[in-house]
N, C-alpha and C positions, 0 to 999 in steps of 0.2 A: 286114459289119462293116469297119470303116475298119482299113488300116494304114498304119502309120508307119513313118519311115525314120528309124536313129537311124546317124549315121557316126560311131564311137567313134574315128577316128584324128584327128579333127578337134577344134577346141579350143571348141566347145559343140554339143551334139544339134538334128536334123534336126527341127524339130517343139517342140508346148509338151509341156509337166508334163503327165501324163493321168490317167485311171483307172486302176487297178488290173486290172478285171474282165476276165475271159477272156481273159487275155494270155496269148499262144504267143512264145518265143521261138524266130526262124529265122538262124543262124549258116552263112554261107555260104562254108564250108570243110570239110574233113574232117580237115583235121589240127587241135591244140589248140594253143595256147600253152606252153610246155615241154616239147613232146612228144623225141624224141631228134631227129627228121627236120624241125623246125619252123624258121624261119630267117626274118629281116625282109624287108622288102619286099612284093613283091606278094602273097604267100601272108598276109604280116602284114595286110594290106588287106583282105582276102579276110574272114577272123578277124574282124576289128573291125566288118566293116559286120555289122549287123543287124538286125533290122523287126521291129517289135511289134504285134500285132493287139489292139486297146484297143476296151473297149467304151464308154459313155459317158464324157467329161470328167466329173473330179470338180472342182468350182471350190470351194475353199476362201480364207479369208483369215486371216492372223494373227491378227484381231481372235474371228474367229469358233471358232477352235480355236489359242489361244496358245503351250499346252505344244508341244503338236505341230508346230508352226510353228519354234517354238525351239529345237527336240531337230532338227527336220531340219537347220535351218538349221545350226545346228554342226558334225554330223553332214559334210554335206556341204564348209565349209565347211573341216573338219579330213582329207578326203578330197581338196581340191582342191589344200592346201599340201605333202600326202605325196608324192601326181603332180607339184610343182613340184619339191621334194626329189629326186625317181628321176629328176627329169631334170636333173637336175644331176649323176649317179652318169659317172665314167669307164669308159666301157665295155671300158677295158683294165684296169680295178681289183677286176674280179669276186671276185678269189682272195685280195684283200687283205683284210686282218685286224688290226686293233691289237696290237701288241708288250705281252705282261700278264708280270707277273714269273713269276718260277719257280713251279712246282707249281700254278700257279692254273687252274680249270678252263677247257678251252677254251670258247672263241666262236666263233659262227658265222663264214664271211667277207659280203662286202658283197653278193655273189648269190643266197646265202639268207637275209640278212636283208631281200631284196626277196621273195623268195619267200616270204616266212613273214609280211610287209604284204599278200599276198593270202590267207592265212590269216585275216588280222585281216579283209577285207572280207568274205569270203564266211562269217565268225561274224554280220554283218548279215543275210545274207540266210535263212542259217538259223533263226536266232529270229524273222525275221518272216514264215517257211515256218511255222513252228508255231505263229504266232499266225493265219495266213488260210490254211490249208492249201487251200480250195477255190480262192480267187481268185486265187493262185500257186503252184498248182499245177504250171506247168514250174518251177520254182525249183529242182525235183528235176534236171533238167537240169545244171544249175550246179555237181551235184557229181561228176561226171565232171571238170571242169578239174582240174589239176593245182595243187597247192601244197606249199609248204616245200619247193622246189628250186630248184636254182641258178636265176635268173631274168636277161636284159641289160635293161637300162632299158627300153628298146624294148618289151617283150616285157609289161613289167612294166607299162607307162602304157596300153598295150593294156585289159590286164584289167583293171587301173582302174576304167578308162572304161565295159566291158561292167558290171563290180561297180556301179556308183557307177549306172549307170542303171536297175537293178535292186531298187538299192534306195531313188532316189525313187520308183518304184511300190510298195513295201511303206510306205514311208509316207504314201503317198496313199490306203492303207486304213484309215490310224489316226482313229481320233480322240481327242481329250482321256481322255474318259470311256475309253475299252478301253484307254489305258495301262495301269489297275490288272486288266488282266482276269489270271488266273494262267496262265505256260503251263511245261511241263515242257521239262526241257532234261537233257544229260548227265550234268552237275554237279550237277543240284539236279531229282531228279528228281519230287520231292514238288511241286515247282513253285517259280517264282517270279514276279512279276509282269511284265507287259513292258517296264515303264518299266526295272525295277531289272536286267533280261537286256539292255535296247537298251545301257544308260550302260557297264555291264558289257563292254562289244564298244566303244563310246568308250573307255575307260579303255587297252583293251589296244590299239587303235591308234595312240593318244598317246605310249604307254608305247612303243612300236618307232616313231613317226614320231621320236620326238627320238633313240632309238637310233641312225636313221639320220643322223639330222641331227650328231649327237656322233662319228660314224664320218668325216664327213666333214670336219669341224673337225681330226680327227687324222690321217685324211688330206692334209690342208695344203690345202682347199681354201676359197676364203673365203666363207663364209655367213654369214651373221648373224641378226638376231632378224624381219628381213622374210621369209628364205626361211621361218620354221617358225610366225611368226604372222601373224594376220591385224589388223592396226591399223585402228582410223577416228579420224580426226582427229587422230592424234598425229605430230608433225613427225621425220623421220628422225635428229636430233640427240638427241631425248627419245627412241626407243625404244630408240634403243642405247646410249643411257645409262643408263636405268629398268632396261631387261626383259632384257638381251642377258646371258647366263647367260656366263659367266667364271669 
């Protein structure tokens, strides 16, 4: 069986989009990402790289499975602007937190609301553990990492990276059709369908991507509607005119 080398500290994967099937994830470190002992650099390197043993390519096209195509492509494409987002995070700003008036309940600061964006990814990899439990089967692996802890950007575009490739292998099991298949979750344990659990895990990354994005605007730092969207064809004078939230 062929594997693949995927370098998560790099800014695209080792290798194309594959199958799904009999994929073993191998993590070549001992320490995790958040661990108390864990620290960037070589040890971060160490973490990130990983190899995937894939069994046959699956070759899909837009044309031939649309939803699916669609849902990835967001998916991923709302994953790629939240890693543009954390790196843009001050790694001296961890402990910051916006100024809320009196009595109002506290919030998080800015290294657990990075910590709590791996939360939001690895809620992907879980509903799509319970939708193919045989052919991601390590996916169980994945909940050993740590989340909703302090997290530094570094640390945090890491796992990203491992999240985000884990779960174009969960949707290279989809197809159109097994969107509606029903799967049980914590929340809804009678079931719900996979479409309505995937968009469900979209919604709440969205919802903490612009958190982060609104933290950092009150942090004084200057972002705009480029860092949190993704434009085609529209000129930088129209997006921040149109979309740019004020």
């Amino acid at each position: 069986m062929p594997r693949r080398r995927y370098d998560l500290t790099s800014e695209v994967c080792v290798g194309q989009s594959t199958g799904c099937q009999q994929a073993v994830i191998f993590v070549s470190s001992e320490s995790k990402v958040g661990d108390p002992g864990y620290s960037s650099g070589p040890s971060a390197e160490r973490i990130a790289l990983c190899e995937i043993e894939v069994g046959e390519p699956v070759e899909r096209t837009m044309a031939e499975q649309p939803l699916v195509g669609s849902l990835t492509e967001k998916v991923m494409e709302t994953i790629e602007r939240t890693e543009h987002l954390v790196s843009l995070v001050p790694a001296n700003l961890l402990d910051w937190s916006p100024e809320l008036p009196l009595k109002a309940p506290e919030v998080n600061d800015l290294g657990h609301v990075l910590g709590h964006l791996l939360d939001c990814m690895a809620g992907f990899c879980a509903a799509l553990y319970r939708a193919f439990p045989t052919q991601l089967a390590d996916f169980q692996e994945l909940r050993s990492l740590t989340v909703n802890e302090s997290c530094s950007p570094d640390q945090t575009r890491v796992r990203i990276r491992l999240y985000a490739a884990q779960i174009q292998r969960g949707f290279d099991c989809c197809t159109d059709q097994g969107l509606s298949a029903q799967i049980q979750t914590l929340f809804v344990p009678e079931g719900q369908t996979l479409l309505t659990v995937l968009l469900g895990n979209l919604e709440h990354l969205i919802n903490h991507k612009y958190q982060l994005f609104f933290y950092l605007k009150l942090a004084g730092l200057p972002v705009g509607s480029r860092d949190i969207y993704r434009f085609r064809s529209v000129p930088e004078s129209g997006a921040q005119a149109t979309v740019e939230p004020e």
